[in-house]
Backbone and ligand atoms as CSV (ligand in chain L), in Angstrom:
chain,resi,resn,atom,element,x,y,z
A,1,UNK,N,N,110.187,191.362,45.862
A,1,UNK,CA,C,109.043,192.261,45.869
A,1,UNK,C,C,109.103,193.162,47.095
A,2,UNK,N,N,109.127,194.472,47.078
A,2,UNK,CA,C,108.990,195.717,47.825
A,2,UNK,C,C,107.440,194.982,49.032
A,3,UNK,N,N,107.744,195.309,49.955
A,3,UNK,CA,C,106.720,194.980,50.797
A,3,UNK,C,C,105.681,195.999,50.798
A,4,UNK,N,N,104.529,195.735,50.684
A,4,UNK,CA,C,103.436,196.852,50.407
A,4,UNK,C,C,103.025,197.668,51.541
A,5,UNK,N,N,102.403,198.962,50.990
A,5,UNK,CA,C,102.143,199.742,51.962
A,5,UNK,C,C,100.894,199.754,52.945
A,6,UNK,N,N,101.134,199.027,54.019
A,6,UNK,CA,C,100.084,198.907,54.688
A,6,UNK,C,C,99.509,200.322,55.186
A,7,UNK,N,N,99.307,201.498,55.201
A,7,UNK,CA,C,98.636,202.450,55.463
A,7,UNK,C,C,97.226,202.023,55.477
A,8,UNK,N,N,96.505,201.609,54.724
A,8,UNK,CA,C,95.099,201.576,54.735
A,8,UNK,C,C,94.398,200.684,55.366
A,9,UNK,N,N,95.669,199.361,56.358
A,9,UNK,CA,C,94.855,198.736,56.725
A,9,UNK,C,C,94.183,198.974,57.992
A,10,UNK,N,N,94.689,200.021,59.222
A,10,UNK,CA,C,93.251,200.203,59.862
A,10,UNK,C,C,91.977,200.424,59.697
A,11,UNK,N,N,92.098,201.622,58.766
A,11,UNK,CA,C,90.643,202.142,57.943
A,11,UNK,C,C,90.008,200.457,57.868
A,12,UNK,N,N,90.732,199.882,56.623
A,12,UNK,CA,C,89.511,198.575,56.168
A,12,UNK,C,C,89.130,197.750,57.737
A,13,UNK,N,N,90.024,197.715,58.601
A,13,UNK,CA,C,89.698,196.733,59.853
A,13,UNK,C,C,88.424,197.561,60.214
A,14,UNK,N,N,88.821,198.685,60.305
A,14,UNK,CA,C,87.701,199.743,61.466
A,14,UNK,C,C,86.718,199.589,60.909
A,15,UNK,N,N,86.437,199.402,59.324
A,15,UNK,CA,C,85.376,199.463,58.816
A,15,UNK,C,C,84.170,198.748,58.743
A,16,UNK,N,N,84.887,197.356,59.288
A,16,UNK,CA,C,83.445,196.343,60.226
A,16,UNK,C,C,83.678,196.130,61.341
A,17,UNK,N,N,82.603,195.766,61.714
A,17,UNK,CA,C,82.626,195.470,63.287
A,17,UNK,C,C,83.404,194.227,64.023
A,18,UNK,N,N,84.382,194.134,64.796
A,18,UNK,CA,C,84.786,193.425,65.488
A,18,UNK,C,C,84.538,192.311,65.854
A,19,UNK,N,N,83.845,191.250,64.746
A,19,UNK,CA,C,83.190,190.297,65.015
A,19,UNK,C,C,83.521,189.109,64.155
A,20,UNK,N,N,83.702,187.696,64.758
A,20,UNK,CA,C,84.462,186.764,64.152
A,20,UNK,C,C,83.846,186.263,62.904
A,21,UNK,N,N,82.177,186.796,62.524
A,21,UNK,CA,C,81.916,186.880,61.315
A,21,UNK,C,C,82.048,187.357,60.160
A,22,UNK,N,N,82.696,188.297,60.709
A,22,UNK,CA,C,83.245,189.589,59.776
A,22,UNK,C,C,84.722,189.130,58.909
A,23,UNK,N,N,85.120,187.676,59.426
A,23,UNK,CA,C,86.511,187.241,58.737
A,23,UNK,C,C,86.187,187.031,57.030
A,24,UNK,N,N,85.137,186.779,56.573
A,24,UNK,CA,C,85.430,186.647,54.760
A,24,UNK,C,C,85.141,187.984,54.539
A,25,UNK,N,N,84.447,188.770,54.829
A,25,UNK,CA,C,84.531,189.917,54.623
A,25,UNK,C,C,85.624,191.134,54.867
A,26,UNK,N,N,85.980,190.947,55.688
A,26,UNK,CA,C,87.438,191.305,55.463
A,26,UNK,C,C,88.389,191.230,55.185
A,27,UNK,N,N,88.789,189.686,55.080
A,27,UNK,CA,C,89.651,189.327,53.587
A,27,UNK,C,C,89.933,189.486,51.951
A,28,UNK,N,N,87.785,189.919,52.003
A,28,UNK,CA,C,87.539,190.274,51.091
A,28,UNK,C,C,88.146,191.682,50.391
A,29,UNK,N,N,87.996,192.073,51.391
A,29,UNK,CA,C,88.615,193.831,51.400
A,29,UNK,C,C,89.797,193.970,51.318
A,30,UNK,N,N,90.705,192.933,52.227
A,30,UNK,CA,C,91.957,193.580,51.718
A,30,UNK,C,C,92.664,192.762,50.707
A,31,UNK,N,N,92.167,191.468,50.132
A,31,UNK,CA,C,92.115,191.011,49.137
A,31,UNK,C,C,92.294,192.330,47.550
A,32,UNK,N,N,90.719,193.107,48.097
A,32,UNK,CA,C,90.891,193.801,46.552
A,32,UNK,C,C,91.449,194.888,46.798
A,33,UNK,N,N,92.191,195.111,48.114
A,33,UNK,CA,C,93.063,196.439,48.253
A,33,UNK,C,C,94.478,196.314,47.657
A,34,UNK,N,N,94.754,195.153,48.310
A,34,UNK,CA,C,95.996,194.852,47.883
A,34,UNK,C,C,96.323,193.677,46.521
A,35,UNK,N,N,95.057,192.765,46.352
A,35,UNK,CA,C,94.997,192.371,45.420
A,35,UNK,C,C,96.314,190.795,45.409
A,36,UNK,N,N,95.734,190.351,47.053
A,36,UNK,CA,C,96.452,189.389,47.777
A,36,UNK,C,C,96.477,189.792,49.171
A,37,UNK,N,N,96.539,189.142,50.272
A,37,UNK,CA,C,96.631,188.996,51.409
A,37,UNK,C,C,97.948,189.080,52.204
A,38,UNK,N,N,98.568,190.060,52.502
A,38,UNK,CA,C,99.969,190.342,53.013
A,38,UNK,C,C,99.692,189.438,54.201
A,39,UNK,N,N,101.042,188.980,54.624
A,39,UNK,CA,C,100.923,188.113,56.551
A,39,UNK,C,C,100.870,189.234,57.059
A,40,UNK,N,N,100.823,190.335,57.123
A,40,UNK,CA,C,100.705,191.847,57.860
A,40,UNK,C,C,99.281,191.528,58.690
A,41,UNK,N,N,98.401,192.073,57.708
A,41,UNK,CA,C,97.123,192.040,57.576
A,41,UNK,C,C,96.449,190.914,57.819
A,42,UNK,N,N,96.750,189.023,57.652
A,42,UNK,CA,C,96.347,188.533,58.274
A,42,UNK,C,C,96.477,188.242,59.864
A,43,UNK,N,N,97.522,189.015,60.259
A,43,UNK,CA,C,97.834,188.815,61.684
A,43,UNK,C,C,97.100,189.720,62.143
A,44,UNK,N,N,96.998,191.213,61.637
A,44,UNK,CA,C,96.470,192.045,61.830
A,44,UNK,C,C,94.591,191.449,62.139
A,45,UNK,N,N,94.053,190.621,61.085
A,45,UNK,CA,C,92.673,189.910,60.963
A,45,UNK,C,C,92.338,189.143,62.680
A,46,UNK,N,N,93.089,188.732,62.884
A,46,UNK,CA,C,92.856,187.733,63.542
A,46,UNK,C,C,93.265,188.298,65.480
A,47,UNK,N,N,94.217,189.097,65.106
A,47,UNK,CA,C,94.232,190.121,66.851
A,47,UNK,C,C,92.793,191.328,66.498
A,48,UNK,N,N,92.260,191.429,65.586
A,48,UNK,CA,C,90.642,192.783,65.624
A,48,UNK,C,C,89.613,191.469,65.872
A,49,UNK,N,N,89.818,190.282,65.181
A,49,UNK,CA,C,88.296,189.905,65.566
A,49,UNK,C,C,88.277,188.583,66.880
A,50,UNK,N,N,89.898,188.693,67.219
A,50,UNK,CA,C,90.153,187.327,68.414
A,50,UNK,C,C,89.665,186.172,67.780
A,51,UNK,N,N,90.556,186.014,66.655
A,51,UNK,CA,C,90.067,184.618,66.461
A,51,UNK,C,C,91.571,183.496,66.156
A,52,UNK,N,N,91.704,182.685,66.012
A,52,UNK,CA,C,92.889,182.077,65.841
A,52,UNK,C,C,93.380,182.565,64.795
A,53,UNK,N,N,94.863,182.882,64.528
A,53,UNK,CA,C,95.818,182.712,63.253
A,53,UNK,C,C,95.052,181.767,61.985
A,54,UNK,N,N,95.694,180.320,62.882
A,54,UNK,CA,C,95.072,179.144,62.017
A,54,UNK,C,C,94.040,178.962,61.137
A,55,UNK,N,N,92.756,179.640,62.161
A,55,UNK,CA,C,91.766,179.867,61.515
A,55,UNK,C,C,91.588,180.715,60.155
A,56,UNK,N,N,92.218,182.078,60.316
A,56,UNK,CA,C,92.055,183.077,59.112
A,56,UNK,C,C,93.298,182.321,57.895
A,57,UNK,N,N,93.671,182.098,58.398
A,57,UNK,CA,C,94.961,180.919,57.426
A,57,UNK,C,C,93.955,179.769,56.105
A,58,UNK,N,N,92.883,179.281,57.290
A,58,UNK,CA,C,92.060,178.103,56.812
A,58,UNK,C,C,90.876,178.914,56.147
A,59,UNK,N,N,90.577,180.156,56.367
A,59,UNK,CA,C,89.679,180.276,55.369
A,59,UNK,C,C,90.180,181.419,54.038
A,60,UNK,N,N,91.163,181.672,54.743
A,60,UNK,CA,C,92.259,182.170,53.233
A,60,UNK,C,C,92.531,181.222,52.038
A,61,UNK,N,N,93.126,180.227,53.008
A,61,UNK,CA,C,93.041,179.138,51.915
A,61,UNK,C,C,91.830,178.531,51.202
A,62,UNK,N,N,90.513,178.532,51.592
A,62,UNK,CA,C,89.467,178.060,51.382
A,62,UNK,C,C,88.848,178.737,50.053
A,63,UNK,N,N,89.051,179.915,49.609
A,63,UNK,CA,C,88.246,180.488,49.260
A,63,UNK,C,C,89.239,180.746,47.626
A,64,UNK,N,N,88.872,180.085,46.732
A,64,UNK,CA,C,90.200,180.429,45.427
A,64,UNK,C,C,90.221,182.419,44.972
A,65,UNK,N,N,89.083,182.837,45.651
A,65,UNK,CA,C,89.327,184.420,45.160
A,65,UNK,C,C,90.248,184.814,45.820
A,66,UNK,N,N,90.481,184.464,47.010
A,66,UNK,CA,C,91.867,184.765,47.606
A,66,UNK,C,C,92.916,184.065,47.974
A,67,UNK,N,N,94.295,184.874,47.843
A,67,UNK,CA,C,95.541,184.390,47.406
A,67,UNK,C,C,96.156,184.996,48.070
A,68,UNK,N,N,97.388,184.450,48.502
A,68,UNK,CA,C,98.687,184.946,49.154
A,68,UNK,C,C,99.693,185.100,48.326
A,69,UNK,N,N,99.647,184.889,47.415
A,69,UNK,CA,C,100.880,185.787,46.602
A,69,UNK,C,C,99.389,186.984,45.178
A,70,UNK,N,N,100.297,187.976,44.951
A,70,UNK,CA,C,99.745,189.043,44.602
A,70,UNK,C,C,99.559,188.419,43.433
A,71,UNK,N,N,97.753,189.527,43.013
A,71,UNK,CA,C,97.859,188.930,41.916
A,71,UNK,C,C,97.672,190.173,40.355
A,72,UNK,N,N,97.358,190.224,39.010
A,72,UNK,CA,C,97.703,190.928,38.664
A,72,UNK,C,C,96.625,192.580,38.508
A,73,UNK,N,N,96.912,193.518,38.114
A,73,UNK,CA,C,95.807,194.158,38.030
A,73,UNK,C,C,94.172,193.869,37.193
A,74,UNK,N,N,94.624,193.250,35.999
A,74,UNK,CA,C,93.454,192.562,35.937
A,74,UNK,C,C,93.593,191.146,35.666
A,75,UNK,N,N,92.480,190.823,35.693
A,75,UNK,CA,C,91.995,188.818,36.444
A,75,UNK,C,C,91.245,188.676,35.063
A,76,UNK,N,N,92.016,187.579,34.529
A,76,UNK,CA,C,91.147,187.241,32.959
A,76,UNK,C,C,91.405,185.562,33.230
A,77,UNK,N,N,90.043,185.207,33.757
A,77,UNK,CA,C,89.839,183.319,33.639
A,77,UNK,C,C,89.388,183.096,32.642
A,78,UNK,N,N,89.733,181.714,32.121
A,78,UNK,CA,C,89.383,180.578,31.665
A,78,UNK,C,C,88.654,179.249,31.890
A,79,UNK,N,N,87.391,179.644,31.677
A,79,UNK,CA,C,86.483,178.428,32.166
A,79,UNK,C,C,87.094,176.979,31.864
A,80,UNK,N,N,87.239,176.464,32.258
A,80,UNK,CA,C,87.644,174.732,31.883
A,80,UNK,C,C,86.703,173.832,32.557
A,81,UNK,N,N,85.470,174.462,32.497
A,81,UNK,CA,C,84.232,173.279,33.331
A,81,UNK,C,C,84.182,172.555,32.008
A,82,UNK,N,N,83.219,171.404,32.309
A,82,UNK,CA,C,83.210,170.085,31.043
A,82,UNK,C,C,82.866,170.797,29.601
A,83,UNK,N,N,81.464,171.624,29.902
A,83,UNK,CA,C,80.976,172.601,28.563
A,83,UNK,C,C,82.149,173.015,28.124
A,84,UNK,N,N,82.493,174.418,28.514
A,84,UNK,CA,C,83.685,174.954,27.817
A,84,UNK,C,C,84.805,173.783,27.237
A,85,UNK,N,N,85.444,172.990,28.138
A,85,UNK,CA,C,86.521,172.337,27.671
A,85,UNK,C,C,85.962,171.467,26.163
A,86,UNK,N,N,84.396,170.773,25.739
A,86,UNK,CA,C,84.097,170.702,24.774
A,86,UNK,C,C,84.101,171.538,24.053
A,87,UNK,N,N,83.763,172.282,24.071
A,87,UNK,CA,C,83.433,173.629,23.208
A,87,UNK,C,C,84.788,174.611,22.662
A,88,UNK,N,N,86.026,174.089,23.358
A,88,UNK,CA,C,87.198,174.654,23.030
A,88,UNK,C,C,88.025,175.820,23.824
A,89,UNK,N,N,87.675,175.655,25.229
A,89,UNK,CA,C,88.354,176.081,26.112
A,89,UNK,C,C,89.976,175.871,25.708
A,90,UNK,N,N,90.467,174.744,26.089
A,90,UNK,CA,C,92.240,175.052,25.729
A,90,UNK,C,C,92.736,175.868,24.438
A,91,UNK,N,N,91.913,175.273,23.614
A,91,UNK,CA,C,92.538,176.688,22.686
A,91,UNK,C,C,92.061,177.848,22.853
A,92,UNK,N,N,91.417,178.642,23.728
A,92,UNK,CA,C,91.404,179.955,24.040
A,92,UNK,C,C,92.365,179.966,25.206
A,93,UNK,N,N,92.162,179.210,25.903
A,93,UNK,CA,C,93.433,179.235,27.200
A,93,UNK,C,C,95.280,179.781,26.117
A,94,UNK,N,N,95.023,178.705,25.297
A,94,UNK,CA,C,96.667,179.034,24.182
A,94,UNK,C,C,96.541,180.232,23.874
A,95,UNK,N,N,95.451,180.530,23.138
A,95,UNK,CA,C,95.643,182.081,22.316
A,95,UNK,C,C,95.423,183.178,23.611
A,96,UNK,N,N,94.832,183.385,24.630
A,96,UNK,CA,C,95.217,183.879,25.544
A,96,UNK,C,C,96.460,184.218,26.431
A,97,UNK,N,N,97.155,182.746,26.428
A,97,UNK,CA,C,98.954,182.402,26.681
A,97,UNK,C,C,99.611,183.357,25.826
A,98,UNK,N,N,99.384,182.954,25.034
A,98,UNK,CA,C,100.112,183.748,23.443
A,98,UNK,C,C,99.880,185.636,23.856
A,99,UNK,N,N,98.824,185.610,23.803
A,99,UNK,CA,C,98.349,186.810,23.700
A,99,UNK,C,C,98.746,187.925,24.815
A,100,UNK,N,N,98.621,187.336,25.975
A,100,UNK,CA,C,99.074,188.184,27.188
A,100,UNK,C,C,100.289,188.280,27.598
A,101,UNK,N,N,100.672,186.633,27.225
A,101,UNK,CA,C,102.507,186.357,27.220
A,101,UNK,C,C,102.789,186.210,29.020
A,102,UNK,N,N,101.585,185.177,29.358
A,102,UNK,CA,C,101.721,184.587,30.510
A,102,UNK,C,C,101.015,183.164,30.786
A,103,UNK,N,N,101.587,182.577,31.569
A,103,UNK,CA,C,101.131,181.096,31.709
A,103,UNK,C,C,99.746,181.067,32.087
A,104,UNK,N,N,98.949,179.942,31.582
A,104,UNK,CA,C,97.664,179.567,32.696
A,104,UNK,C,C,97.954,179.376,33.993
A,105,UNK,N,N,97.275,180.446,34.981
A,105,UNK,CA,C,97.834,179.871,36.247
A,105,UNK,C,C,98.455,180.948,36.687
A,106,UNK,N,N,99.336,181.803,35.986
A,106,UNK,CA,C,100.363,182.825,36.347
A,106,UNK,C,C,99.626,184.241,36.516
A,107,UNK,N,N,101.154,185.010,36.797
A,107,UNK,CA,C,100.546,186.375,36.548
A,107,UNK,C,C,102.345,186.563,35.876
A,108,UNK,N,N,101.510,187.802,34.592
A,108,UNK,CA,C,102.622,188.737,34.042
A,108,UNK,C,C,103.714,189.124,35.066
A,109,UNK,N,N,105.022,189.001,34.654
A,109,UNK,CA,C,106.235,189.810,35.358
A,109,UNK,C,C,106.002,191.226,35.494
A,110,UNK,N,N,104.936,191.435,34.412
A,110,UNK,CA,C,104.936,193.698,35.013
A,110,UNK,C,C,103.851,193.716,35.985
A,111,UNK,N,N,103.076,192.173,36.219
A,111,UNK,CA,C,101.770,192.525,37.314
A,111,UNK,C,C,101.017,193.314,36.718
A,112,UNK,N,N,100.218,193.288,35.334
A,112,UNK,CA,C,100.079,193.989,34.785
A,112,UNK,C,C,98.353,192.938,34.885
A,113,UNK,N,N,98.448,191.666,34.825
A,113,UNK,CA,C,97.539,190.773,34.630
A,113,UNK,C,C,97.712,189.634,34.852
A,114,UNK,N,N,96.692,188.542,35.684
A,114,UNK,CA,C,96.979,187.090,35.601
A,114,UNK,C,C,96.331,186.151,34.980
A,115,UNK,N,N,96.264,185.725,34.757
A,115,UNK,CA,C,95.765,184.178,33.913
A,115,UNK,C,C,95.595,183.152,34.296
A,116,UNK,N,N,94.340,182.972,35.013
A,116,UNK,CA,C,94.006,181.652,35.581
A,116,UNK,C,C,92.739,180.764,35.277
A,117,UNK,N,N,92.737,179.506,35.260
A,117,UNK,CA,C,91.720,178.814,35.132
A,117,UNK,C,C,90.526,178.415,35.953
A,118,UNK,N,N,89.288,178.232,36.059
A,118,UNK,CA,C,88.414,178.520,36.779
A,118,UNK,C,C,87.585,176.991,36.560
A,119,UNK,N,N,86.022,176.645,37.070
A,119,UNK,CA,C,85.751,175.738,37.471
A,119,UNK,C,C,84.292,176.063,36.669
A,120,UNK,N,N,83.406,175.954,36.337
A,120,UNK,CA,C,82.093,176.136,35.543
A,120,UNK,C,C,81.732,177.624,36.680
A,121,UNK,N,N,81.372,178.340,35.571
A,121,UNK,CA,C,81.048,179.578,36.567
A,121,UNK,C,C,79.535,179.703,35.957
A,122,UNK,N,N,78.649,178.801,35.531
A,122,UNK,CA,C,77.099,178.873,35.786
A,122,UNK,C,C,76.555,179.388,34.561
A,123,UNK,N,N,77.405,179.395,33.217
A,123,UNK,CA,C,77.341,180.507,31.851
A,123,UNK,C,C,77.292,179.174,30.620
A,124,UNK,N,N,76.711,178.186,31.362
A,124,UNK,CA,C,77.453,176.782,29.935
A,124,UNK,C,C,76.989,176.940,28.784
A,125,UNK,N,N,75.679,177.594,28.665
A,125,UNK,CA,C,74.733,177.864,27.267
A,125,UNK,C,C,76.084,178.644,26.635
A,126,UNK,N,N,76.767,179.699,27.178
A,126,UNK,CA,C,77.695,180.331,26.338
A,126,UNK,C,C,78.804,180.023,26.247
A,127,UNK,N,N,79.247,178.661,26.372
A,127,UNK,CA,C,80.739,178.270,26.046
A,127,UNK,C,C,81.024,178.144,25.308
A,128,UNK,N,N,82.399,178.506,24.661
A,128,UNK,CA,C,83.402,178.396,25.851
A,128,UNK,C,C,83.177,179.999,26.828
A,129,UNK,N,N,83.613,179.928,27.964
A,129,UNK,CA,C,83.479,181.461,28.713
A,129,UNK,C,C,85.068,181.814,29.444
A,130,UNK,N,N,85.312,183.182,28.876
A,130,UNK,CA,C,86.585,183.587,29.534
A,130,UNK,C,C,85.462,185.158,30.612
A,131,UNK,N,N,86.134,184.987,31.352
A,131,UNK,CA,C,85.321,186.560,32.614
A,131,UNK,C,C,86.789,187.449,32.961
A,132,UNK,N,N,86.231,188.279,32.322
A,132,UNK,CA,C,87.866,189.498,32.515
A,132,UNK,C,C,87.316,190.377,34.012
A,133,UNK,N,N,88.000,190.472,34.930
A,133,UNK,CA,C,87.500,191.479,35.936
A,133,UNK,C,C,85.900,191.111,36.178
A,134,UNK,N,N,85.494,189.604,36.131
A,134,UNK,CA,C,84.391,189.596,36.679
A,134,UNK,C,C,83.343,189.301,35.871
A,135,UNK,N,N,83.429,189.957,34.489
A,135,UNK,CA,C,82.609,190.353,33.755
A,135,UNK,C,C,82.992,189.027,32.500
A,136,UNK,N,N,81.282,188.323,32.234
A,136,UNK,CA,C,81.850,186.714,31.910
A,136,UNK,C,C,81.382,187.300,30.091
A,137,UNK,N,N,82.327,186.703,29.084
A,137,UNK,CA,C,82.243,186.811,27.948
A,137,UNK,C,C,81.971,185.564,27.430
A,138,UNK,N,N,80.797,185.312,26.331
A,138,UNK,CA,C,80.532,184.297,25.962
A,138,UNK,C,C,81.112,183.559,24.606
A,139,UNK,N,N,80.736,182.126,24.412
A,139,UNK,CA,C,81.203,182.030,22.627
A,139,UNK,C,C,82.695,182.913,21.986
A,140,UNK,N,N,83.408,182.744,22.962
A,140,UNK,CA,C,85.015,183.288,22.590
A,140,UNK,C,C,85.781,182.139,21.603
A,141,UNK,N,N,86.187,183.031,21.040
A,141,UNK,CA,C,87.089,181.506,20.397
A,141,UNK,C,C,88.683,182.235,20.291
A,142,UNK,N,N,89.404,181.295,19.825
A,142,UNK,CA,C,90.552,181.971,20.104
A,142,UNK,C,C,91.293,183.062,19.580
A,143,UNK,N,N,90.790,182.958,18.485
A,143,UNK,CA,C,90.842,184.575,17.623
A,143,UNK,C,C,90.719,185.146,18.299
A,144,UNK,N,N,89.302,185.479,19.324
A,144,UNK,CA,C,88.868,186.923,19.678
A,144,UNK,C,C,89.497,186.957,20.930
A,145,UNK,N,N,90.065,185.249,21.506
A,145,UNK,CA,C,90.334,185.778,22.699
A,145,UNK,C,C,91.866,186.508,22.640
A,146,UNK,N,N,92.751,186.526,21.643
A,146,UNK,CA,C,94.210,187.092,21.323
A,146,UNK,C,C,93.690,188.833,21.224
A,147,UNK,N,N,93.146,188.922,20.870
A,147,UNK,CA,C,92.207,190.469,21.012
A,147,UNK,C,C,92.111,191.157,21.776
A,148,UNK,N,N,91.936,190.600,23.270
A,148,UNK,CA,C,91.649,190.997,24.558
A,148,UNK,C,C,93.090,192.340,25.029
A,149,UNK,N,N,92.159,193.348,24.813
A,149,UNK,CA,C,93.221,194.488,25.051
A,149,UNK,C,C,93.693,194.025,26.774
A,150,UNK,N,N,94.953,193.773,27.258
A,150,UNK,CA,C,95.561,194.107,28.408
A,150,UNK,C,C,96.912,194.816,28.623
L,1,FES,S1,S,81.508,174.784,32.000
L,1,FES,FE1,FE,82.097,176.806,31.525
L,1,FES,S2,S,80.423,177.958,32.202
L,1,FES,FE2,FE,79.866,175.952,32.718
């Protein structure tokens, strides 16, 4: 993988204030800039707000929205909380597999999209629930989820 173009990351640093609270929030940012966390930019995190390496390491890791390896342009989960998984979560997880032509868990070889599984996201009346870019879809089944234009 071509190493990405960090150009924009002063702008996002400059853009909060210098303060060791400001670390999820700025992960946050260059999270959806780059859509993963370059070691650039976390080294970069941690000499703007003086805080340990270790530290921005530990709450990188902490947080499943963010990731150190890139992820795809769009984010289509799969609920697998207890509801959904009754309700027929794995077989939308399959016809999703099928459909996008990437693993649960993965992202597409064109980076085009990833496919990951998620934890009850608060929607159980409507399970099973897949959330494309955020946005949570209810009562999917696997028909409709092979549908999913990506
Ligand atoms: S278990 Fe899927 S939304 Fe709660």
């Amino acid at each position: 993988m071509a190493a990405p173009d960090m150009t924009a990351l002063p702008g996002i640093l400059e853009s909060r204030p210098p303060d060791p609270g400001e670390l999820l929030p700025l992960l946050t940012l260059i999270q959806g800039r780059w859509r993963f966390l370059p070691e650039e930019a976390l080294a970069a995190v941690a000499r703007r707000l003086k805080v340990p390496l270790a530290r921005v390491y530990a709450v990188a890791s902490f947080y499943k929205a963010l990731s150190f390896t890139p992820k795809g342009e769009r984010l289509v989960q799969v609920c697998c909380g207890t509801a959904c998984h009754l309700k027929g979560s794995q077989a939308v997880a399959g016809a999703l597999e099928k459909s996008l032509g990437v693993k649960l868990g993965g992202t597409r070889a064109d980076g085009k999209v990833t496919l990951e599984p998620v934890n009850c996201v608060g929607a159980c009346a409507l399970a099973p629930v897949v959330m494309m870019d955020g946005t949570v879809y209810g009562k999917v089944t696997g028909a409709a989820a092979a549908r999913i234009p990506v």
